[in-house]
N, C-alpha and C positions, 0 to 999 in steps of 0.2 A: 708829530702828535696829533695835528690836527686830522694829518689821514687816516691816524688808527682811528680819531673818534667818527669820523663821516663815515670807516669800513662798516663800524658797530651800528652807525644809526640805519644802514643799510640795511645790513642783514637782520635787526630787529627788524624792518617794516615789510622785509618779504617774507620774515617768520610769519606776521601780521595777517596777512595775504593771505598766505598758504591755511593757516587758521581758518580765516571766516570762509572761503573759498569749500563749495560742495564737494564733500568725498563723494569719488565712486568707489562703488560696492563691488564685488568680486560678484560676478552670475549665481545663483543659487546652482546648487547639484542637485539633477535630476532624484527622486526619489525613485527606487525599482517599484515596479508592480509589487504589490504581496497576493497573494493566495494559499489556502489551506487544502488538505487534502485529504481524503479517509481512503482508506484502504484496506481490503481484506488483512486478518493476520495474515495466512498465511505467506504474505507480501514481505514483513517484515525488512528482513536481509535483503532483500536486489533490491526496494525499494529506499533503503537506505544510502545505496549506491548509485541511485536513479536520482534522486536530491543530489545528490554534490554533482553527479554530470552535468543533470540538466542548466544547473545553477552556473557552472563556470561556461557554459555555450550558449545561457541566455541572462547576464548577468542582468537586465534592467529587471529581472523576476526574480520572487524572491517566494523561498517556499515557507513559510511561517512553520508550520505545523503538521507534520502529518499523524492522523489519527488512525488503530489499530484496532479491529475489533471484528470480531462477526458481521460478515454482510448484511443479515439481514438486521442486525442490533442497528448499523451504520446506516440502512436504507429507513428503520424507522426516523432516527435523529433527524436525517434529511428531510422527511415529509414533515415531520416535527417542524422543520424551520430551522435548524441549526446551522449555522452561516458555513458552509462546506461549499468552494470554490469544484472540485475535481471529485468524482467518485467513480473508485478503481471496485468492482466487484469480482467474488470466486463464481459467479456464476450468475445465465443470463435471469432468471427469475427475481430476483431482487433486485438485479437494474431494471428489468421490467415496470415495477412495480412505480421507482422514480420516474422514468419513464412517462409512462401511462398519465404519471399529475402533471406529465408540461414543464418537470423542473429539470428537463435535460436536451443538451443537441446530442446528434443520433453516437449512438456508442460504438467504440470499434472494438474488436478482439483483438486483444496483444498477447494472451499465452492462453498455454493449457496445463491439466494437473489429473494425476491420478491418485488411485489411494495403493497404500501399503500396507501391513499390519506391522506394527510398532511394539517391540516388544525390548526390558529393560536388558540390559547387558549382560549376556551370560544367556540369557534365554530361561529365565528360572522355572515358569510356568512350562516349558518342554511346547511352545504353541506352534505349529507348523503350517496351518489353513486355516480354512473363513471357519469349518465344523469344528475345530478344536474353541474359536472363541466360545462358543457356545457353553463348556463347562469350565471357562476360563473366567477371573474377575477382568472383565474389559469393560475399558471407557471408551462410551461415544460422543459425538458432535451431537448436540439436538435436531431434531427432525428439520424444524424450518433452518438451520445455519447449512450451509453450501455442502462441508463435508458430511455434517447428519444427513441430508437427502441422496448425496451418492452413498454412502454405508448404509442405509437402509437399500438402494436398489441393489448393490452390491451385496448382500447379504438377499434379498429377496430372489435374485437369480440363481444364485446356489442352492435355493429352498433352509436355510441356516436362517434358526429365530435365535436372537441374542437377549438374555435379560440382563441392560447391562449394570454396571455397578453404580453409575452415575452416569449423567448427560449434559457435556459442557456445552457450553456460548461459542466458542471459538476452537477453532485446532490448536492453539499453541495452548491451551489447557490442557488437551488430554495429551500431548505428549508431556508437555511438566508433571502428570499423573503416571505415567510411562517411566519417563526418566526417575523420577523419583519411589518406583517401587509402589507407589500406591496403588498399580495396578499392574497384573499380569499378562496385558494387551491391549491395543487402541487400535483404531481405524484412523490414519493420519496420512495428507498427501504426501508423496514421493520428497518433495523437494522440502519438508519440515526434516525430514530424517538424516538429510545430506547433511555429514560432518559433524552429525551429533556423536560426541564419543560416547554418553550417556548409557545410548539402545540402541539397537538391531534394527532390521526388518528385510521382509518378507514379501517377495509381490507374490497377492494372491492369482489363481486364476479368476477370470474374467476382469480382469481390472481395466484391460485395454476397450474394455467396451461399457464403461464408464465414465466417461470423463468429463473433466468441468472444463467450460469454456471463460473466460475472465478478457469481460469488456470496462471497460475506461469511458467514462463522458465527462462533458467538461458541461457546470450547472447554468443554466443561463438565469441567475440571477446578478446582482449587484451592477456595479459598473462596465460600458463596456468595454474600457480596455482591461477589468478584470475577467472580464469571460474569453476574450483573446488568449489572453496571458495564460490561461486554464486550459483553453485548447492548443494553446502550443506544448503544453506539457504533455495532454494526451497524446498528440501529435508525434511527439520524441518518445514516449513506453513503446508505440506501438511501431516506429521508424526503426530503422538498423540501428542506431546506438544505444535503441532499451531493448531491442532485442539480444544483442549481445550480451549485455548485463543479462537479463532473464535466463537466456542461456547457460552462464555459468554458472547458478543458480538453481539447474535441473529443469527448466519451466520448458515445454512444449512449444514448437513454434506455435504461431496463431495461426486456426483456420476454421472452417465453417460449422457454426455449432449446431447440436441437436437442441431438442426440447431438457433444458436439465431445471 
């Protein structure tokens, strides 16, 4: 009896012990980098694809957000101030523009893109060329967005004036305008049209002498392991594993651009 009760008086007083006696704490887990991103629409699709890769071969990074919109809608945000880590443009004049204020390192080109004419399913309007838009109701990109200044030069080479029906923000407007019958033609890059069952199209001629070139720079604002982490992102669009992806996606290798 006596030794059950010494067992007890024991093991109470190293409970004791162990009690007032400092925890160690388990190391904190590293938090991943975040960064956000804007990118042309037309990106949408490969760069959906371009997050989840990038993400599982650079897991301390983490992509918050990527944002979708007209270049140059996304280049004003940018000079606005709008906390944007990475910006992927359709073309070099709007990167220019960030550029030029100091709010970027030097950009690279990771694809290319041309246009098509986009017409709804069935081909209702009978449109075959750049001169048939002409008496067709077709939707354009606006003049300052990436696709409006190639469909204007694409259209000004053929000598074809278009009045069009409207004038979108973005290419994934006028094809939603396309696709949905609201209109009987659009000027829409190659790779919007891939695997839409929606609508057709059509490469016009001259289209190969056209083309948008799409550079990526990583912003040099914020933290610097957050502009690292931005440029490793760049880094992998325009490396062999975002090439691949763009690839399958219709996008043009990357190479040396003209004035667009």
């Amino acid at each position: 009896m006596r030794v059950l009760r010494a067992t007890a008086l024991l093991l109470a007083g190293l409970l004791a012990l162990s009690a007032c006696a400092p925890q160690e704490s388990a190391p904190p887990s590293e938090e991943p980098t975040v960064i956000t991103v804007a990118a042309a629409a037309s990106l949408q699709r490969a760069f959906g694809d371009m997050q989840q890769s990038f993400e599982k071969a650079n897991p301390d990074i983490r992509i918050e957000s990527i944002l979708y919109d007209g270049s140059s809608t996304l280049a004003t945000q940018i000079l606005e101030g709008a906390p944007i880590n990475v910006f992927a443009s359709a073309d070099t004049r709007n990167m220019r523009s960030v550029q030029e204020a100091g709010l970027t390192s030097e950009p690279r080109i990771f694809a290319t893109n041309t246009l098509v004419i986009a017409v709804p399913k069935g081909n209702p309007g009978h449109v075959t060329s750049l001169a048939e838009l002409a008496d067709a109701t077709t939707v354009l990109c606006a003049p300052q967005v990436p696709c409006g200044h190639a469909s204007q030069e694409l259209l000004r080479n053929a000598s074809v004036k278009v009045t069009p029906a409207s004038m979108e923000q973005n290419v994934t407007a006028v094809l939603a305008k396309v696709a949905a019958g609201e209109a009987e033609a659009g000027l829409v890059y190659a790779t919007d049209v891939a695997g839409d069952d929606a609508v057709e199209s059509i490469r016009p001629d001259g289209a190969d002498e056209v083309v948008n070139y799409y550079p990526a720079a990583a912003l040099t604002v914020g933290e610097q392991s957050t502009q690292e982490a931005a440029q490793r992102f760049v880094d992998f669009v325009a490396g062999g594993p975002g090439q691949q992806i763009l690839a399958r996606y219709g996008f043009g290798a990357r190479a040396e651009p003209s004035e667009n």
